[in-house]
PABA-548978 format. One record per residue (C-alpha): x, y, z. Coordinates in steps of 0.05 Angstrom, whole numbers, plus 32768, in hexadecimal, padded with zeros to 4 digits. Layout:
BEGIN
XYZ ...
***
This chain:
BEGIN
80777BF27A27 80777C0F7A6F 80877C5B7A76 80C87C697A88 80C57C877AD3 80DA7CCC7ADD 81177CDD7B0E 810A7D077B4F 81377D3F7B4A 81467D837B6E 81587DC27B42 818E7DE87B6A 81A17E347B47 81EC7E437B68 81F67E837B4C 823D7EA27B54 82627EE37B4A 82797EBE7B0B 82557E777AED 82127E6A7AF6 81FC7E287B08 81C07DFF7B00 81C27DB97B1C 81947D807B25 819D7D4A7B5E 81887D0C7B63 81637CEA7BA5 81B27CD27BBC 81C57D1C7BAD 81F17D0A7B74 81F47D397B2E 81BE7D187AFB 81BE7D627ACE 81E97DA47ACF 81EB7DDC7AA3 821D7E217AA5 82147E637A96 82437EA37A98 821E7EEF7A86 82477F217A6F 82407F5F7AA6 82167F9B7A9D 82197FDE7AB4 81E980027AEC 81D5803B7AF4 820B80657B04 823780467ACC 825A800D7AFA 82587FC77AEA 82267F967B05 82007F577AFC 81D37F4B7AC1 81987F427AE9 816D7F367AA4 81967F087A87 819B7EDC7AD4 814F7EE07AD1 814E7EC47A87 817E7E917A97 81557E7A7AD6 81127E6D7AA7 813A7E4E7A68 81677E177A99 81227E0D7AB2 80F67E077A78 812D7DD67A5F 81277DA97AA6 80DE7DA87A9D 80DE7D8D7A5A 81097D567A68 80EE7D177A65 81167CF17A94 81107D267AD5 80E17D357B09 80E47D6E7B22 80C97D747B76 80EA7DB27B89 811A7DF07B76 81427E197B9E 817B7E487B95 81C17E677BB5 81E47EA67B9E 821E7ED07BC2 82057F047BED 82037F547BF0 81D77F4D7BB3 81947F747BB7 81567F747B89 81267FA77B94 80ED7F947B79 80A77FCA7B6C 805D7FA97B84 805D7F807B43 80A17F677B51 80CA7F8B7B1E 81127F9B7B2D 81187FE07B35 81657FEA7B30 819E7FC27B1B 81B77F937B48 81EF7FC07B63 82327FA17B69 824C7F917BB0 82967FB27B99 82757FF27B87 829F80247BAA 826A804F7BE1 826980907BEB 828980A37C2D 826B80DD7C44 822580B77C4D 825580757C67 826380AD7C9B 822A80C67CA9 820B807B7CAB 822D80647CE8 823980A87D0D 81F5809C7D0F 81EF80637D24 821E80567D5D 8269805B7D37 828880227D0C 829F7FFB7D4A 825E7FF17D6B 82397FF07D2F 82637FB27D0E 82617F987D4C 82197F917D56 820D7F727D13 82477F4D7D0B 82587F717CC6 82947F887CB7 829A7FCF7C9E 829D7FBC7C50 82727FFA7C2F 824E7FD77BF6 82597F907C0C 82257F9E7C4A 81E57F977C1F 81C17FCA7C54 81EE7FF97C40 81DC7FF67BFD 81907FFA7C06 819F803A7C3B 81C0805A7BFB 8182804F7BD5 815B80717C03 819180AB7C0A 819E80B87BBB 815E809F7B9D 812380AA7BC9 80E980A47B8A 810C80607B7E 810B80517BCB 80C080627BD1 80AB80327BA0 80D67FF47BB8 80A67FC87BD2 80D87F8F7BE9 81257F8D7BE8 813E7F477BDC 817E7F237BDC 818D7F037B96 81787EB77BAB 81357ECC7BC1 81267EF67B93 81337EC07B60 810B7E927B92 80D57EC67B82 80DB7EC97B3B 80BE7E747B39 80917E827B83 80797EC67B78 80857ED27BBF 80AD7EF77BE6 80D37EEA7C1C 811E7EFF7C49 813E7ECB7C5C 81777EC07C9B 81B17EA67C71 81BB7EE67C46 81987F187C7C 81C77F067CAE 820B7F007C84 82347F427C92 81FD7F707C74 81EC7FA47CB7 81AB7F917CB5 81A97F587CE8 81B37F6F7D39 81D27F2A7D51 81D17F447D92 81847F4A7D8E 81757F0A7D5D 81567F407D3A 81567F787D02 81797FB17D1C 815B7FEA7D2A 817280147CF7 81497FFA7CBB 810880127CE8 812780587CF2 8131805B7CAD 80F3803B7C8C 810D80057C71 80EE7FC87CA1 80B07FCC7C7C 80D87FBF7C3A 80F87F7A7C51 80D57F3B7C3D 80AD7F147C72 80E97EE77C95 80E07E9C7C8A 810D7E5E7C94 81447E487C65 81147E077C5B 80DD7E2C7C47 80B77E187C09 80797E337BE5 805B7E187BAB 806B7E2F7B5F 80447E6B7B47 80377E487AFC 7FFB7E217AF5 7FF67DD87AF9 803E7DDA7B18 804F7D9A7B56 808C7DB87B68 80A57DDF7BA3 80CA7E1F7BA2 81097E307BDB 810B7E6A7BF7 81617E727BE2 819C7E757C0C 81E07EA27C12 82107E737BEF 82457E697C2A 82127E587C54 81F47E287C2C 823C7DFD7C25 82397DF87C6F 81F77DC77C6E 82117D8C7C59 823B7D8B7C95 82127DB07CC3 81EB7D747CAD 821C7D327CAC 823A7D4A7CED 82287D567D35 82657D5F7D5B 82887DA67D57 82B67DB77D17 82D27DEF7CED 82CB7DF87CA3 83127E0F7C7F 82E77E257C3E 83247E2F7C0E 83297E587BD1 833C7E977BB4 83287EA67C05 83307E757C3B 82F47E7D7C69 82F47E587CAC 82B27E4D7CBB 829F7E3E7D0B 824F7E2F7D15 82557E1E7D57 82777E5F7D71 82427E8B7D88 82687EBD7DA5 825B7EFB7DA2 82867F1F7D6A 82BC7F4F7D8A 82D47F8F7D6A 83217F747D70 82FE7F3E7D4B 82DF7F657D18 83237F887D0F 833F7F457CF6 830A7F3B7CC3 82E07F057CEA 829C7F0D7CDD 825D7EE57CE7 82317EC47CAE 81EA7E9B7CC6 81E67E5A7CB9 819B7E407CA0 81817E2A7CEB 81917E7A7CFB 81CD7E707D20 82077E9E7D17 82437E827CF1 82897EA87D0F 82B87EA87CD2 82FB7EB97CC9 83217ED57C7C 835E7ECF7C5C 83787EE77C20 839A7E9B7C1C 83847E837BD2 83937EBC7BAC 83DB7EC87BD2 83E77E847BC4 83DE7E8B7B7D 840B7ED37B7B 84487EB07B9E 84447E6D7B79 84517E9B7B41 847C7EBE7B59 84A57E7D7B68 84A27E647B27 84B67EA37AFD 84F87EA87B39 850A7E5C7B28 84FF7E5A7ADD 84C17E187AE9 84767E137ADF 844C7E297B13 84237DEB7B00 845A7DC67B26 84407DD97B62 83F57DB37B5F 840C7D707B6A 844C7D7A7BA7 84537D417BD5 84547D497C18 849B7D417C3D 84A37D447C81 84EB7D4B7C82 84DD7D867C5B 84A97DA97C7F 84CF7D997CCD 85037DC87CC6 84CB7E0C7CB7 84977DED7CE7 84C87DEA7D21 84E57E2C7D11 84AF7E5E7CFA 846B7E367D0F 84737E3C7D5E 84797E7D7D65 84427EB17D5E 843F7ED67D26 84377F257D3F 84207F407CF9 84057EF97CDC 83D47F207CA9 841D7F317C86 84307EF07C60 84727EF07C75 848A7EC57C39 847B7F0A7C0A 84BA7F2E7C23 84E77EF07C1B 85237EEA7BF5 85177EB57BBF 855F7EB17BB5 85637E937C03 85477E4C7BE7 856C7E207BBA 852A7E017B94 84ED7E107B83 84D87DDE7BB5 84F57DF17BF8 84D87E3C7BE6 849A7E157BD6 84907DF97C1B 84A77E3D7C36 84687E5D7C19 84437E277C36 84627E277C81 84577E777C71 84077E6A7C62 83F57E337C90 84117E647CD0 83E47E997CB1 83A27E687CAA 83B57E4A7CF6 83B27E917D13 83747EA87CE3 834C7E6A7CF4 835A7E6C7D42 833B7EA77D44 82EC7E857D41 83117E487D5E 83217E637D9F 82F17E5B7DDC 82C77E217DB8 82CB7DCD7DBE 82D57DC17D72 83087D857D69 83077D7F7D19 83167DA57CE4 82F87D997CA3 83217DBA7C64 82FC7DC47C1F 830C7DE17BDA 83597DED7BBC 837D7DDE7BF6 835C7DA07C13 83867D7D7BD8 83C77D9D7BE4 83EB7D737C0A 84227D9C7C2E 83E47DD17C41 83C27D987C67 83F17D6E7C80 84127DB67CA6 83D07DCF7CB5 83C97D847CD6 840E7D9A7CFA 83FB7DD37D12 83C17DC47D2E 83D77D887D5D 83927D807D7F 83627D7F7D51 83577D4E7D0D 83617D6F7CD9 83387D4E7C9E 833E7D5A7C4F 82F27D5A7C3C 82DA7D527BEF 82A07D5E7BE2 828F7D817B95 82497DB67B91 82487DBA7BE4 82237DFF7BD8 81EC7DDB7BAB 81E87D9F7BD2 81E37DC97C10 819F7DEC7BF0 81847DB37BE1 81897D8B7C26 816D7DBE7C43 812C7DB57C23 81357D687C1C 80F17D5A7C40 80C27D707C06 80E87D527BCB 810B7D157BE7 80EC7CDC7C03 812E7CBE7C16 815F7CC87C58 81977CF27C55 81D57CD27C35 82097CCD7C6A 82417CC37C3D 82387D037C12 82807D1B7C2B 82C27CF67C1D 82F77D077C59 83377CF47C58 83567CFA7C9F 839D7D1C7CA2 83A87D217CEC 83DD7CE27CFB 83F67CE07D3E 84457CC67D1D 84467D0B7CF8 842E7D337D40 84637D0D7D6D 849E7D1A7D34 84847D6E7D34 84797D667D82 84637DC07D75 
***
C-alpha cells in the first residue's frame, strides 16, 4: 500500500489579549487544523495583573509537539502575531527576566514627566514618533521604567523583545526587532528619521534592541533534524493588513471593526500632525516598513452600551438588533437632516443624550443610533482620508454585516465604494503570506477575500448629500 502523502501546512500562533490561537493552513490558505487556548492571568511583580508568560510558552511547545506528531501534516514553516506593547526581556541565555508587564498598568507620572520634559515636551515628542501619549501602552516607556526603578534587572537584560519575536525565538533561538511592533505607537521609532530615536542611545538602551530584520525573515529551527523555517512575528494589526496590502494595488482604507473601529490608511504617508495626534490618529508600520496613519473610535463597544440601552427602554431583546434590514425610507429622513452638517464635537455620540421617549419603536431609535455612529466613523475616518487618492473602502469585522452601518456609511461617503469584505483569521493569514515563499510552492490565491460591493448609484442619486 502506498504511503499516504503528508499535507504542506503553515503553523500560525495569533495570540490575543484573550484566546490563543494556533492554526494550520493549507497551500490555498484554507484552515486544515486549529486549536484554542485561554490562561488564567497572573500577577507581576508589583502585584498587578499580567500575562502568564509560562503557561503561553508551555502552550506554544504542547500545540506544537501535537502538529508534529500528526501524521497527516507537514510542517514547512511557523510564524507568529500577538498585540503589541508587550515586552520580554530576556538575560544572555534567554530567560525572561520579568513578567510580561501589562500595557494598562497605570505609570507613574512623575518619571512620565520627567520622560518627555526631557525629551522635547509631549507635543513634539508624539509627534516625532507618531505615538500617542498612552503611558504603558508605548512599550519604550515601559523598558525606560525598567531602567529607572530596577537598574540590577536593567543591567542584565540582554535583549528586549516584543511578545511575537520573542516566541519566534523560543523555536529559532535567535533574536531579532522587528518593524511591525517597533514602529506601532511605542516612542521608540523617529518616523521623521526612518530610524530609532535618539533617546534609546542617550539612555543605553540601543544596544538592548534585537538586530532589525524584515517581517519575511526566516531562520531555521534550533531542534535537531528539524526542515522547517521559523518567522520572525508580527504586531497583530499589522499583520490583518497583508492580505490586502497583498490582493490589491490601487489605494484603499481598512474600517477594521470591533470593540474599536480602526481606519487603517497605508498609503497616507503624511507626516502625523499634533492636531492629529490630539484626535487619536496614530501611525502603525505595515511589514514593507511603511507607516500605516490610523484613526480610533470607541464605535463597537458604544454600540453595544446603547443597543442595551434601547432594549431595556422598549421592553425587547437586544438580540433583535443583529439581523435589521436596511430601509431607505427609514434612514432618508436622519441622513438629510443630521448627516450634512458637520458635527463640531463628533467624538460626543450625540445619540447618548437623546430622549428615548422621542421615538415611537425600538426601530426608528435603532436607526437613530446608527445615523448617530455612521456621522461619527465619516468624520473619524476622514481624518487619514484626507489629502490621499484612495477610492474604496473596505469594511471588516461586526459591522461589515450590519446592514444599516454599511449601506449609510455607503451614503455618506458618495465618492468612494464602499465594500463589505469577509474574510475569517485575516491576522493569521496575513503572517503567513508574508512568508509564503519558503513554505508554499503555489501563487497567491486571488480570491482569499469575499467583497460584497454596497456603493449603488440609485441609493446616491435618491440621498443626492
Amino acid at each position: 500500500m502506498a504511503k499516504e502523502e503528508k499535507l504542506p501546512v503553515v503553523a500560525v500562533f495569533d495570540v490575543g489579549k484573550t484566546n490563543k490561537k494556533l492554526f494550520l493552513f493549507d497551500e490555498q490558505y484554507r484552515v486544515v487544523f486549529e486549536r484554542s487556548a485561554r490562561f488564567i492571568e497572573t500577577v507581576d511583580e508589583d502585584g498587578d495583573p499580567c500575562e502568564n508568560l509560562d503557561s503561553l510558552r508551555l502552550s506554544v511547545f504542547d500545540s506544537l509537539r501535537e502538529v508534529f506528531a500528526n501524521p497527516k501534516f507537514e510542517v514547512r514553516a511557523i510564524n507568529f502575531a500577538s498585540y503589541g506593547a508587550s515586552l520580554v526581556y530576556i538575560d544572555e541565555s534567554g530567560k525572561p527576566l520579568t513578567a510580561l508587564q501589562n500595557y494598562l498598568k497605570s505609570y507613574p507620572q512623575n518619571l512620565k514627566r520627567d520622560f518627555y520634559q526631557k525629551y522635547g515636551g509631549e507635543e513634539l515628542f508624539a509627534a516625532q514618533t507618531a505615538s500617542p501619549v498612552l503611558d504603558s501602552l508605548n512599550s519604550g516607556m515601559q523598558f525606560y521604567r525598567l531602567k529607572k526603578e530596577k537598574p540590577a534587572i536593567f543591567k542584565r537584560v540582554k535583549y528586549a523583545l516584543h511578545l511575537p519575536q520573542y516566541l519566534s525565538y523560543l523555536i529559532s533561538g535567535k533574536a531579532y526587532a522587528d518593524k511591525t511592533n517597533i514602529g506601532c505607537h511605542t516612542n521608540f521609532w523617529d518616523f521623521e528619521k526612518g530610524d530609532y530615536h535618539h533617546w534609546l542611545t542617550d539612555e543605553g538602551l540601543l544596544d538592548k534592541m534585537a538586530p532589525m530584520v524584515s517581517s519575511s525573515h526566516v531562520s531555521e529551527a534550533s531542534f535537531p533534524g528539524s526542515n522547517y523555517h521559523v518567522g520572525v512575528g508580527l504586531h497583530d494589526s499589522s499583520a490583518a493588513l497583508i492580505p490586502y496590502l497583498k490582493s490589491f494595488k490601487e489605494p484603499f482604507v481598512l474600517l477594521s471593526t470591533g470593540t474599536w473601529s480602526i481606519s487603517f490608511n497605508p498609503f497616507n504617508q503624511q507626516p502625523l500632525t499634533t492636531e492629529e495626534l490630539n484626535q487619536d490618529v496614530l501611525c502603525y508600520m505595515q511589514y514593507e516598513g511603511k507607516a500605516v496613519k490610523a484613526s480610533r473610535l470607541f464605535a463597537g463597544f458604544t454600540y453595544e452600551q446603547q443597543t442595551k440601552r434601547i432594549a431595556a427602554h422598549f421592553g425587547c431583546d437586544a438580540v433583535v438588533f443583529r439581523n435589521i434590514d436596511f430601509v431607505p425610507a427609514l434612514a432618508k429622513p436622519l441622513m438629510i437632516n443630521q448627516l450634512k452638517r458637520k458635527a463640531e464635537n463628533w467624538r460626543s455620540l450625540q445619540f447618548e443624550k437623546r430622549d428615548l421617549n422621542e421615538f415611537s419603536d425600538e426601530i426608528t431609535a435603532y436607526y437613530q443610533l446608527m445615523a448617530d455612529l455612521v456621522q461619527q466613523q465619516y468624520h473619524s475616518t476622514k481624518l487619514v482620508l484626507d489629502g490621499t487618492s484612495v477610492k474604496r473602502i473596505f469594511v471588516d469585522g461586526g459591522f461589515s454585516r450590519n446592514a444599516v452601518f454599511i449601506n449609510l456609511l455607503a451614503i455618506i461617503f458618495p465618492d468612494l465604494e464602499v465594500y463589505a469584505a469577509h474574510m475569517p483569521q485575516a491576522t493569521a493569514i496575513g503572517t503567513a503570506m508574508v512568508i509564503h515563499q519558503v513554505w508554499n510552492k503555489r501563487p497567491l490565491p486571488n480570491d482569499i477575500i469575499d467583497l460584497k460591493l454596497y456603493t449603488t448609484q440609485t441609493l446616491k442619486d435618491e440621498f443626492a448629500i
